[in-house]
ROMARDO-586394 format. One record per atom (N, C-alpha, C): x, y, z; residue in three letters. Coordinates in steps of 0.02 Angstrom, whole numbers, plus 32768, in hexadecimal, padded with zeros to 4 digits. Layout:
N
XYZALA...
//
This chain:
339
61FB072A9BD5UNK61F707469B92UNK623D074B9B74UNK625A075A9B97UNK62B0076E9B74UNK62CF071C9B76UNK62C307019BA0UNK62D106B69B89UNK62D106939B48UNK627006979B46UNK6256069D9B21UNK627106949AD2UNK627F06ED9ACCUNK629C07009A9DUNK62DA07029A85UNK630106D59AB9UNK634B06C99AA9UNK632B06799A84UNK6312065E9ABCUNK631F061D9A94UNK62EE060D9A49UNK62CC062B9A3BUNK62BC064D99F4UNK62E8064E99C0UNK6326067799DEUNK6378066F99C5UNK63AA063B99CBUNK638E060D99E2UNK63BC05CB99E8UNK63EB05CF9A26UNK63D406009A5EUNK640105ED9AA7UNK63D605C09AE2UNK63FC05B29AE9UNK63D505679B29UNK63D8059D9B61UNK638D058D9B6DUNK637E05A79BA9UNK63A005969BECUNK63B505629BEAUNK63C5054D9C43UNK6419057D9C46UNK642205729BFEUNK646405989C08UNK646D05E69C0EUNK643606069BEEUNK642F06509BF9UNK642506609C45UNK63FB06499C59UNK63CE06409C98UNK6408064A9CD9UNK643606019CC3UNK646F05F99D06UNK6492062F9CE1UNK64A906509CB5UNK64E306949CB4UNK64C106B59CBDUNK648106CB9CBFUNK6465070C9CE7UNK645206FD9D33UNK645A06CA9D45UNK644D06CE9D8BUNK63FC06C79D98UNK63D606AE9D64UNK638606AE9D62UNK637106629D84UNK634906729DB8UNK6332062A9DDFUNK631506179DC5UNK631605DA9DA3UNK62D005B29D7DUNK629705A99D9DUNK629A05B89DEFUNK625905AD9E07UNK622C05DD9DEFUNK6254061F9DFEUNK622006529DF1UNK61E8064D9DB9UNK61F606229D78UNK61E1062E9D4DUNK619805FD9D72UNK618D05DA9D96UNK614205C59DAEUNK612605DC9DE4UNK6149061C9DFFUNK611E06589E31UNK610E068C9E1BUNK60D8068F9E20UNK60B706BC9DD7UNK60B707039DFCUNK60D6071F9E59UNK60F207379E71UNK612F07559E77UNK6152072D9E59UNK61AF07229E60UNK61A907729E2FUNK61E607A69E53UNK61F807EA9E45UNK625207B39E37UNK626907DE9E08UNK62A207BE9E01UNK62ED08109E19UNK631507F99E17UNK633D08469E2EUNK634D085A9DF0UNK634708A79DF6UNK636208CE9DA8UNK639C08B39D84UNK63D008AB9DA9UNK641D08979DA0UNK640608569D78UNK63E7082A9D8EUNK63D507E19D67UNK63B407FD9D1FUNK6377081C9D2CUNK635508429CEBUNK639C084F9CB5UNK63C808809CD1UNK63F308929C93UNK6419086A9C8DUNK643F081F9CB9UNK647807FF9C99UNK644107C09C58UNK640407AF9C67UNK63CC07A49C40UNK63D807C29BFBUNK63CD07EE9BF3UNK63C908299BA4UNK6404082B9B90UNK6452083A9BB8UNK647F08379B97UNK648E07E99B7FUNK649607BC9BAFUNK64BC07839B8BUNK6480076A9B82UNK645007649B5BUNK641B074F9B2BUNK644107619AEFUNK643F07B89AD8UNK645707B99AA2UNK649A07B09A96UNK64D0079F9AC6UNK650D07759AB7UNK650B074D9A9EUNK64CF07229AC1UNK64D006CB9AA9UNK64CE06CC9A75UNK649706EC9A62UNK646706F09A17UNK6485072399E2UNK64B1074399EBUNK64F0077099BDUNK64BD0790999EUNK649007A699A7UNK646B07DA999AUNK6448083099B3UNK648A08619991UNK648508A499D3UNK645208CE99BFUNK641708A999A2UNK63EA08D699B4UNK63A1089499BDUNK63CD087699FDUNK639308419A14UNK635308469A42UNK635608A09A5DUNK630308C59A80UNK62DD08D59A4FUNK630008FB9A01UNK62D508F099CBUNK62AE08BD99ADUNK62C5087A99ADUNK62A708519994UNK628F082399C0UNK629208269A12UNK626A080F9A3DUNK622108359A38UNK622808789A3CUNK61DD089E9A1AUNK61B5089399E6UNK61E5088699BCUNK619D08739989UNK6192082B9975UNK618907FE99D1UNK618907BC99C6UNK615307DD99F7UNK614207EE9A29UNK611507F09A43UNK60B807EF9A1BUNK60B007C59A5DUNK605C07B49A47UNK603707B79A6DUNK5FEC07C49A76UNK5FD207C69AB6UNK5FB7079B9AE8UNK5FC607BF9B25UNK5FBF07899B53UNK5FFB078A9B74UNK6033079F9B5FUNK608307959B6CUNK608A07AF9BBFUNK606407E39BC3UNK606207F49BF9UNK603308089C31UNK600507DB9C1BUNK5FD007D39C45UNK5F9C08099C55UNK5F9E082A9C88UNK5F61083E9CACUNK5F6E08919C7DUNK5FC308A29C7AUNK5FCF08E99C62UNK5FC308DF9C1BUNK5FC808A49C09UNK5FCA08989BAEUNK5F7408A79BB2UNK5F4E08A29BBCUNK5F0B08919BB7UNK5EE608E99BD6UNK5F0308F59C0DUNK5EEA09549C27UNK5F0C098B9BD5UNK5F3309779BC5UNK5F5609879B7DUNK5F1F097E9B3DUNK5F23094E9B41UNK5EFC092D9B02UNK5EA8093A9AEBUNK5E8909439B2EUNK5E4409569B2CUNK5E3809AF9B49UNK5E7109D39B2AUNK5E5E0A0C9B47UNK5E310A389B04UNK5E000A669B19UNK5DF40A869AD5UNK5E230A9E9A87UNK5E520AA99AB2UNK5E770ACB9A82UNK5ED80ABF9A8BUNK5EF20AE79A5EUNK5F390ACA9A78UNK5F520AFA9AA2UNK5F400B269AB1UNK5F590B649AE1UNK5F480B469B30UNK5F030B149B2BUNK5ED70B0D9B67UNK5F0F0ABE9B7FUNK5F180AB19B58UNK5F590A689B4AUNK5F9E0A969B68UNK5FB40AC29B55UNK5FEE0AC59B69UNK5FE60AE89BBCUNK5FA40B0A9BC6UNK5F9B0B279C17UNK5F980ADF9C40UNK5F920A9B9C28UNK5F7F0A799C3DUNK5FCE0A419C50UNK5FEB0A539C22UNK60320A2A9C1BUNK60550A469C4FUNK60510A939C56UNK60800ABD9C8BUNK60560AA99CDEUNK60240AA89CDBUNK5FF60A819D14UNK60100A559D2CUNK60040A1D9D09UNK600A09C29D24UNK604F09B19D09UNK607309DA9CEFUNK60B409B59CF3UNK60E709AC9D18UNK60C509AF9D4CUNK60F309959D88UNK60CD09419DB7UNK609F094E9D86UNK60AC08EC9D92UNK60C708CA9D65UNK60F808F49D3DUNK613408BF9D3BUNK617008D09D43UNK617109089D39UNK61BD09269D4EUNK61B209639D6FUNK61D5094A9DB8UNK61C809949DEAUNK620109B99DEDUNK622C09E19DAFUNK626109F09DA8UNK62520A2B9D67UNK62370A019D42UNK62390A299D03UNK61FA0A529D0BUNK61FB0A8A9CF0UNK61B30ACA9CF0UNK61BB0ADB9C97UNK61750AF59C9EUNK614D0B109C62UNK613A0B4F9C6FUNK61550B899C5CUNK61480BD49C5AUNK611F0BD99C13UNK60E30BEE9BFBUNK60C00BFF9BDFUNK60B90C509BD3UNK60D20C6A9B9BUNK60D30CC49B9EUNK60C00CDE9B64UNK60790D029B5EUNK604D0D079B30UNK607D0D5A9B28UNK60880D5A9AE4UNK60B20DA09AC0UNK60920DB19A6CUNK605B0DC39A6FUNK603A0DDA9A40UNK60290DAF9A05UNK60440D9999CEUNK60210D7699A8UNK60530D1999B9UNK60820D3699F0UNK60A10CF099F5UNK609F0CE19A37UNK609E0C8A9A40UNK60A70C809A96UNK60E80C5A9A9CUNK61070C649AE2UNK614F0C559AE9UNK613F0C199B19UNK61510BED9B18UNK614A0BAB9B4DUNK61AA0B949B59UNK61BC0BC89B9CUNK61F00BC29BCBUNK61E60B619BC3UNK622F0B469BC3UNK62430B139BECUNK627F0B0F9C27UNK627D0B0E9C64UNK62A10B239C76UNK62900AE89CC4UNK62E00ADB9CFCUNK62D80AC49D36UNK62C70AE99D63UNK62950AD49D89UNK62930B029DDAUNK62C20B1F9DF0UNK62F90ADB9DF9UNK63400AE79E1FUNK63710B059DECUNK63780B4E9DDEUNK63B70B609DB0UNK63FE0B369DB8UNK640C0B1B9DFEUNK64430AFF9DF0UNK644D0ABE9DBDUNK64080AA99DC2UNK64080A5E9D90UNK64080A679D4FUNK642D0A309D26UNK64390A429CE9UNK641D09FA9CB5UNK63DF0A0C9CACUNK63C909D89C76UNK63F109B39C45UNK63EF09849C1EUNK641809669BEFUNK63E2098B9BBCUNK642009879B82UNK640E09BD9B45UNK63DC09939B2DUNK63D609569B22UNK63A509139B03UNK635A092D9B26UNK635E09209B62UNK632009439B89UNK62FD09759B7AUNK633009B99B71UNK631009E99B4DUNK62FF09F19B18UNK630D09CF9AEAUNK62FE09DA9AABUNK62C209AC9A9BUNK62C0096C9ABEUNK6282093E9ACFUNK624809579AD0UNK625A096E9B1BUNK621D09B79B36UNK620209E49AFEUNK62220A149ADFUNK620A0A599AAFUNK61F40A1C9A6EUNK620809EB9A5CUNK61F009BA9A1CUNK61B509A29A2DUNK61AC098F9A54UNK617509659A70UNK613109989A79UNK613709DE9A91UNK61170A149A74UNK60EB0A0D9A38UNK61280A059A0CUNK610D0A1E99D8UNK610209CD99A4UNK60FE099C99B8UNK60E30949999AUNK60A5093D99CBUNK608F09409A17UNK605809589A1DUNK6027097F9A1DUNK603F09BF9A16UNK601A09FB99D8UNK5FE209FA999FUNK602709C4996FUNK601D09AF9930UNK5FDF096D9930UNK5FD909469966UNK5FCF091B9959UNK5F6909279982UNK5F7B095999B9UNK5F1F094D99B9UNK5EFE099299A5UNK5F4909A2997EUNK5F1E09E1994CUNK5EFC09CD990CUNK5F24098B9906UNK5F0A097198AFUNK5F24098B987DUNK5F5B09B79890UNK5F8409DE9857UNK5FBE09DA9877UNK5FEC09F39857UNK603709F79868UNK60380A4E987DUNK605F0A4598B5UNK606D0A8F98D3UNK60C20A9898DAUNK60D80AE098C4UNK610F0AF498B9UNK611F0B1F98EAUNK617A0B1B9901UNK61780B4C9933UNK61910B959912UNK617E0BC39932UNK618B0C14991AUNK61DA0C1E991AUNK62010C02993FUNK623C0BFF9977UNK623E0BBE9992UNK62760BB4999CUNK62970B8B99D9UNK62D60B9F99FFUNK62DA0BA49A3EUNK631E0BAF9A49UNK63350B749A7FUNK636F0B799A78UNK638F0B239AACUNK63C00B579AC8UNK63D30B539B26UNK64040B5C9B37UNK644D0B369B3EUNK64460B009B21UNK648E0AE19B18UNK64A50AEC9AD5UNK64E20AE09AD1UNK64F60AF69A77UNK64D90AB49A54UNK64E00AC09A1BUNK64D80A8799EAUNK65120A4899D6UNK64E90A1499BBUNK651509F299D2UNK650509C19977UNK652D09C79951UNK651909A29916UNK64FB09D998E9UNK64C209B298B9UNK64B409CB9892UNK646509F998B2UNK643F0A149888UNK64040A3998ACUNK63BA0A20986AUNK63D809E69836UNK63AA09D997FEUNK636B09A8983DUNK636E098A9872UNK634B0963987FUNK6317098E98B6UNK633C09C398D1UNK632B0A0198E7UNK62DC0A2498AAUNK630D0A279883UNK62D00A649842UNK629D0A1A9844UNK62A309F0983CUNK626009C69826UNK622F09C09866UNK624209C49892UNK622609C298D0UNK61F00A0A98E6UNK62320A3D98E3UNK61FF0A8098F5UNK61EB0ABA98B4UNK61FD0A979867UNK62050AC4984BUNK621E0B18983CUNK62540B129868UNK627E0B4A986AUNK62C70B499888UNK62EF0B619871UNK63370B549893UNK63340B7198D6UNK635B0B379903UNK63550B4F993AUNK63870B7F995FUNK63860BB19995UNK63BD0BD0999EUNK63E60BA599DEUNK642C0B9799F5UNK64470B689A00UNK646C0BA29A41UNK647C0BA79A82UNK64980BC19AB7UNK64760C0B9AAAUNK64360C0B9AC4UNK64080C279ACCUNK63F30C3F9B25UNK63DE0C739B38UNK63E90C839B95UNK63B50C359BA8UNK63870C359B84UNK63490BFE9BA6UNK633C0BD79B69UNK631B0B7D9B7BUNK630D0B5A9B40UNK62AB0B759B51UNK62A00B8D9B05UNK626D0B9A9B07UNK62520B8B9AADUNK620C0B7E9AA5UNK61E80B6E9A58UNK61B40BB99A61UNK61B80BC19A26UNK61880BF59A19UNK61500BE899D4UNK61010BF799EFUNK60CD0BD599C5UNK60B70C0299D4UNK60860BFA996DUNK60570C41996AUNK60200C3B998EUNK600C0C7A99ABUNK5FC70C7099D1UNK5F8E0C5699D3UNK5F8C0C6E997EUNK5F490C58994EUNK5F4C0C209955UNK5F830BED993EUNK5F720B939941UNK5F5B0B899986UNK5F830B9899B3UNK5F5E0B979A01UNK5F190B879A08UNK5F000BCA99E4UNK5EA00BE899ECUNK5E710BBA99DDUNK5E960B8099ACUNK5E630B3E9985UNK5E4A0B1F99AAUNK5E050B0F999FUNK5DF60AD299CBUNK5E070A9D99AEUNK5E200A5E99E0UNK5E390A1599DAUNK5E0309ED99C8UNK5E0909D69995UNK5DD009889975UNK5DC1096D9991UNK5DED094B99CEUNK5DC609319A0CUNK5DBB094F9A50UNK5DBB098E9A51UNK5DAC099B9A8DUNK5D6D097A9AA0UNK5D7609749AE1UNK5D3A09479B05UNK5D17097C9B44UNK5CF2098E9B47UNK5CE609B79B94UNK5CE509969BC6UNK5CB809659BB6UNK5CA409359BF7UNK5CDE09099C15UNK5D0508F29BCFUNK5D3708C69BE3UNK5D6308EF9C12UNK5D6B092C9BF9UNK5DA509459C07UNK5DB209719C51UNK5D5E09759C67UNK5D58097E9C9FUNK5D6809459CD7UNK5D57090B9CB4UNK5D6208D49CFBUNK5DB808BF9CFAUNK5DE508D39CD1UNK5E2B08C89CADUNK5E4809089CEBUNK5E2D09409CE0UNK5E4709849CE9UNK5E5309629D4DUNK5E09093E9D5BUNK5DED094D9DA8UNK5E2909219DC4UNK5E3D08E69DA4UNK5E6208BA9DB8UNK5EA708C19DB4UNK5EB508ED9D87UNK5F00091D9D87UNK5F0E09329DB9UNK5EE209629DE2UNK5EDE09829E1BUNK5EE309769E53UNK5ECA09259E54UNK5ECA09019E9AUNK5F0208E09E9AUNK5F3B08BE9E66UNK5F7208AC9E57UNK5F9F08EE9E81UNK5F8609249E55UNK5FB4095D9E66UNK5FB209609EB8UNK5F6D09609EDFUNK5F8109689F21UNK5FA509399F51UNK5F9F090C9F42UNK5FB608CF9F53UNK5FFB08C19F52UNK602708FB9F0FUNK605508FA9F1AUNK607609389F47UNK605109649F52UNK605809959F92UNK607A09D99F70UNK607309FA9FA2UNK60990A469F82UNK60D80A429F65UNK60E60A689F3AUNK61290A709F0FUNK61420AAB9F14UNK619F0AAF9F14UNK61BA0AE99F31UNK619D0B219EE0UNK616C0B509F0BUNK61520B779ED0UNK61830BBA9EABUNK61840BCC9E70UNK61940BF69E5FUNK61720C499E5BUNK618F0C6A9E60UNK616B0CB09E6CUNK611D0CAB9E44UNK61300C959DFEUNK61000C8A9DD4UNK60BF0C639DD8UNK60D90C269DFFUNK609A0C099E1DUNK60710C189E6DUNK60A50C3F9E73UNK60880C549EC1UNK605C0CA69EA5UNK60760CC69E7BUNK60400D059E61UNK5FF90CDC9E3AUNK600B0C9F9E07UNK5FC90C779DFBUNK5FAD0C649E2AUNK5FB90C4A9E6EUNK5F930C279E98UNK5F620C5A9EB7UNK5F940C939EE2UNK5F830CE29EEFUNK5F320CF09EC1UNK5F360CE19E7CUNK5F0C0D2B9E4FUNK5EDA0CCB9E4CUNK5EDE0C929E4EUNK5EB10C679E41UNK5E790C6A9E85UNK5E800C889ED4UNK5E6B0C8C9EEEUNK5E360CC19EE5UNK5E310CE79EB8UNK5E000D159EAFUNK5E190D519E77UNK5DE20D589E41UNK5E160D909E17UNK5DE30DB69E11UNK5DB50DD39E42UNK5D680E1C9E3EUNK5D860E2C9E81UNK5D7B0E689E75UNK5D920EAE9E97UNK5DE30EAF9E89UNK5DFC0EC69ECDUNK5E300EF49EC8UNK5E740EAA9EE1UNK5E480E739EDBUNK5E8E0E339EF5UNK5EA00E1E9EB3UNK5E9A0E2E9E7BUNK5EBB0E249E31UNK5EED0E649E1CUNK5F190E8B9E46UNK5F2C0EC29E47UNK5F7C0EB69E69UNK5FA60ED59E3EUNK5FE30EC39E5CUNK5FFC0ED49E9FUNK5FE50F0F9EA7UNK5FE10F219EE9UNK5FD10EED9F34UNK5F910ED09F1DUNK5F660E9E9F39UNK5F940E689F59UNK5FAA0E529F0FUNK5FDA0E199EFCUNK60020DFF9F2DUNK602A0E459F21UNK60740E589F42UNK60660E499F96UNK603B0E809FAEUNK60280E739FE7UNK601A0E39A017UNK5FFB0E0A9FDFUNK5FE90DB99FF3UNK602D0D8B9FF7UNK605F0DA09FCBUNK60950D7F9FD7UNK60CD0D96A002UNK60CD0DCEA018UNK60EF0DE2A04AUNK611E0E15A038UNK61160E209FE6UNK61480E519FB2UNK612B0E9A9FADUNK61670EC89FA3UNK61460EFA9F7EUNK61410EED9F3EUNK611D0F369F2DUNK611F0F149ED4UNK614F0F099EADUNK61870F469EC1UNK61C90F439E9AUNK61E80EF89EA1UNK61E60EE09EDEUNK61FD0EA49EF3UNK61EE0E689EBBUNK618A0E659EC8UNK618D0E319EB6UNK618D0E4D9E5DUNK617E0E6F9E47UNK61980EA19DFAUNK61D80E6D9DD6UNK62120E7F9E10UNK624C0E5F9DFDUNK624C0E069DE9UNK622F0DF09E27UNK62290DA99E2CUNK621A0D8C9DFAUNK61D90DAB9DD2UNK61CF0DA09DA2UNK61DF0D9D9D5CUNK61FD0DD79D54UNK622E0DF19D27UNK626C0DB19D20UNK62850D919D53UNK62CA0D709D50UNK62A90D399D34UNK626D0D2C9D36UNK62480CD89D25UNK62370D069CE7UNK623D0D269CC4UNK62280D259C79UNK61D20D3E9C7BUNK61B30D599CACUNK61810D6F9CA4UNK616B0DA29CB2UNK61270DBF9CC5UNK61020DE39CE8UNK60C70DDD9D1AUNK60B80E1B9D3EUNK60710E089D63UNK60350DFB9D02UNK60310E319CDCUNK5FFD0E419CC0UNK60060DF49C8CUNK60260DDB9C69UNK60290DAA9C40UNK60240D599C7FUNK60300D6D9CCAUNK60090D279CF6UNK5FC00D3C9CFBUNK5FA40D809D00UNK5F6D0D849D0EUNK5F330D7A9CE1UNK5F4C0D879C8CUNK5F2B0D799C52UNK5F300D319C5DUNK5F670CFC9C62UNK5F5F0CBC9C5FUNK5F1D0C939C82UNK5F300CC69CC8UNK5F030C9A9CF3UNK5EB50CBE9CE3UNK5EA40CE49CD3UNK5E6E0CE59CACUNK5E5F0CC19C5FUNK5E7E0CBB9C4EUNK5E720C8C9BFAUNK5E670C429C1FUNK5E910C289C48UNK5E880BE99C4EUNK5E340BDD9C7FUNK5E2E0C0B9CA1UNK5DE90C089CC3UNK5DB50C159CAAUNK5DC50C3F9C66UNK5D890C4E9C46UNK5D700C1D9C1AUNK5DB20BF69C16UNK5DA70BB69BE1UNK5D800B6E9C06UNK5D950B679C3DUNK5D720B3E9C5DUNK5D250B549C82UNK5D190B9C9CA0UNK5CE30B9C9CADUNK5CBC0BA89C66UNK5CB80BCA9C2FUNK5CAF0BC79BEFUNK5C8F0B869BF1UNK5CAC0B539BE6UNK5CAE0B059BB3UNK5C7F0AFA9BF3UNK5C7B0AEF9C33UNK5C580AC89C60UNK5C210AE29C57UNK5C000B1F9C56UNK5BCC0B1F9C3CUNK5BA80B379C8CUNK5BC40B319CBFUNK5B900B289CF5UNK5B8E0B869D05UNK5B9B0BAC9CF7UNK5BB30BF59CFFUNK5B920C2F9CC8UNK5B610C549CCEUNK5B4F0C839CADUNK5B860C989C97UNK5BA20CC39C48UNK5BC40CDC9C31UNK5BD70D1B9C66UNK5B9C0D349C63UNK5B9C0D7F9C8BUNK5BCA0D6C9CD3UNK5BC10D3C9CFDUNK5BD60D1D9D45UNK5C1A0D119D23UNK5C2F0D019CE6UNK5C790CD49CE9UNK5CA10D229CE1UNK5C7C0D539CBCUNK5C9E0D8F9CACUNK5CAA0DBE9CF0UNK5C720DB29D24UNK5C810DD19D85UNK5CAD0DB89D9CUNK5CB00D729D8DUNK5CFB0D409DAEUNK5D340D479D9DUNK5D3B0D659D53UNK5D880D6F9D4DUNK5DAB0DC89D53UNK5D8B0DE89D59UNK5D870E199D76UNK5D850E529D4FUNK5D740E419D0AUNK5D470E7D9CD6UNK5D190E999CF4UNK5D220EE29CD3UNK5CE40F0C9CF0UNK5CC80EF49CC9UNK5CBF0EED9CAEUNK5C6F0EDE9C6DUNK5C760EB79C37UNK5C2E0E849C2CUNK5C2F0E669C13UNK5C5D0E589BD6UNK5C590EA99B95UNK5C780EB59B6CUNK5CB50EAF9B64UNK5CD70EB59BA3UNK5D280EA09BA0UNK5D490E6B9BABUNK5D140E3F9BCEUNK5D120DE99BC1UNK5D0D0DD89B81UNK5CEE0DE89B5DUNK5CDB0DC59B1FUNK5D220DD69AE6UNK5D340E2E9AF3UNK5D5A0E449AD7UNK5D980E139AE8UNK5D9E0DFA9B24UNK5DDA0DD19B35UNK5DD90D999B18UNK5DB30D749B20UNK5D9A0D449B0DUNK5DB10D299AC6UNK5D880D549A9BUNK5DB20D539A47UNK5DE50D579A3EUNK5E210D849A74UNK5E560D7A9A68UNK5E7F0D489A7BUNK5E6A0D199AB6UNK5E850CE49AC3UNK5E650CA49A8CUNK5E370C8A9A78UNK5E0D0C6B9A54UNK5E0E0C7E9A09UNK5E020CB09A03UNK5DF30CBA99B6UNK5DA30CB599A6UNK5D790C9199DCUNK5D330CA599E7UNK5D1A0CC09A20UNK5CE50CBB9A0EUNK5C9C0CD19A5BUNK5C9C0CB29A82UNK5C960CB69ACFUNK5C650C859AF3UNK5C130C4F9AECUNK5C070C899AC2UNK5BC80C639AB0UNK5BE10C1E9A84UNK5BFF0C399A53UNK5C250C129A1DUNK5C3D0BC49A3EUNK5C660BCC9A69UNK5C8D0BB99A8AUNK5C640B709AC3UNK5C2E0BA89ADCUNK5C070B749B13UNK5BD90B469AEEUNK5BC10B509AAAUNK5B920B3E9A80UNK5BBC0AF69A63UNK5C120B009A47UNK5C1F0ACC9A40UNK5C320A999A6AUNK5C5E0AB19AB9UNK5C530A7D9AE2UNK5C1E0A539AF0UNK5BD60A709AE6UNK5B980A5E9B05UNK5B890A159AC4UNK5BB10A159A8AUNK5B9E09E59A5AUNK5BD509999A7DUNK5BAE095F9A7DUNK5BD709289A9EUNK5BF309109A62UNK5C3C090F9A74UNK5C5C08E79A50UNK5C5108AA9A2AUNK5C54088599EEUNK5C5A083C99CAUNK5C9E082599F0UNK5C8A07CA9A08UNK5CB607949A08UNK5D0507B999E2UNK5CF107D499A2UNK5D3707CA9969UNK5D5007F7997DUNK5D2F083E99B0UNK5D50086F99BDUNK5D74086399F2UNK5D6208309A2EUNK5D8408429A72UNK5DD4080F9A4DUNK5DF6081B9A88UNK5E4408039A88UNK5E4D07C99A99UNK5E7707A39A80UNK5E8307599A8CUNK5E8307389AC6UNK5E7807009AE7UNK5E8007079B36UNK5EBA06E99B33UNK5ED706F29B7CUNK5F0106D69B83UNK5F2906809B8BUNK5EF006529B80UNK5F0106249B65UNK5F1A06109B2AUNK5EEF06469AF4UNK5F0A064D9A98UNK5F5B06689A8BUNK5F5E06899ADBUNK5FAB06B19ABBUNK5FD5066E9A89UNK
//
């Protein structure tokens, strides 16, 4: 892709390729992991070649679908864009097992962290700004409207002008910031997508998963090890920080802190991992309402539903009634031969 999009700009690939140190084989092992260090001398001398310093901006809004396969497509057919971005922080580590997606629901706005596993590693600024753009041009694009960010912040300083910036996220961005992070209103989130597909998106979702195991465990973060923790069961008393803590070997203060340093909480992982389960057992259809509301560990029905609207903006009923309608040909997503 960054090739790609250099030579778009008039740089010869064989020559980008040998100054970043990129094996041309790789590009026909549809396996081949390339090393981070290659990733960033890639992004920087791309936009050397191509004298263009804001060349992750305008690699984003070249993207089309299909670009990235199996994650472009678990993205693309999700109900909604909230259910798209639980889905991006998921499977995006079949393509880059470096970079993470923190997702942090804060009242009428959600914060989507970009950030490395490894604090010592230091992304190229092109990358990041790629990343938080690309947000918001796939957003735009299987929302059927254009979506604006609330915020942006970049942790490297700025570098040039910020006009190619405002057209991108519609808002000035803030420039040596603690974390690069985009911030989007909730409400656009809550929409359902024109093409969501259920069916499709179940056999997309299943095959994500088997990719994912295949590529084996990943050094987890507190955050995904309290999601994994509360995905094993969230009725009775094992959706409880206490619980939690205990399962990981922490006290609470302990793991309290852990969390805290990653930009989060137990109560905003534990709402997540209920919205995203309610959304998939919801849409599948195979689960009494009343049964999906025992499983996530509401006392009562009423406070499912009450949840519910606030993640959605509708009902369950609402909700299962339109998955249950099959998609038109014009609605599902391009395949990947059309990219």
């Amino acid at each position: 892709m960054i090739v790609g999009a250099a030579a778009a700009r008039g740089v010869a690939a064989d020559g980008l390729m040998a100054a970043a140190g990129f094996d041309v084989a790789w590009l026909d092992d549809p396996d081949a992991r390339m090393p981070l260090a290659v990733e960033t001398r890639l992004w920087d001398e791309a936009a050397r070649r191509s004298g263009d310093v804001a060349f992750g901006l305008h690699a984003a809004a070249a993207i089309r679908p299909g670009m990235f396969q199996v994650l472009d497509y678990a993205v693309r057919t999700a109900p909604n864009l909230g259910t798209a971005l639980q889905r991006l922080a998921r499977y995006n580590r079949l393509l880059h097992d470096v970079a993470t997606f923190d997702i942090q629901a804060q009242g009428a706005v959600v914060r989507i962290v970009h950030r490395f596993a490894d604090p010592r590693a230091r992304p190229s600024r092109h990358a990041v700004e790629f990343t938080l753009a690309s947000l918001v041009v796939v957003a735009s694009q299987i929302g059927a409207a254009p979506v604006r960010a609330v915020a942006v912040d970049f942790a490297h300083e700025a570098v040039g002008g910020v006009e190619d910036h405002r057209a991108v996220f519609g808002v000035t961005p803030r420039f040596g910031a603690p974390q690069s992070c985009l911030a989007l209103d909730a409400a656009v989130l809550r929409r359902p997508l024109p093409a969501a597909d259920a069916e499709l998106s179940r056999i997309v979702t299943a095959h994500a998963d088997s990719l994912l195991e295949r590529l084996g465990p990943a050094t987890a973060s507190w955050s995904d090890r309290v999601r994994r923790a509360l995905l094993q069961g969230l009725d009775g008393e094992r959706a409880t920080l206490p619980a939690v803590a205990r399962q990981l070997g922490l006290s609470e203060r302990s793991l309290q802190r852990r969390l805290r340093d990653e930009g989060t909480g137990f109560a905003p992982l534990l709402d997540a991992v209920r919205h995203e389960l309610a959304l998939r057992w919801v849409s599948e259809g195979r689960l009494a309402l009343g049964e999906v509301a025992y499983l996530l560990g509401f006392s009562e029905p009423s406070a499912f539903h009450r949840a519910f609207r606030r993640w959605t903006g509708t009902t369950p009923q609402a909700m299962r009634r339109r998955s249950a309608q099959p998609a038109t040909d014009a609605d599902r997503p391009a395949s990947t031969a059309a990219r």
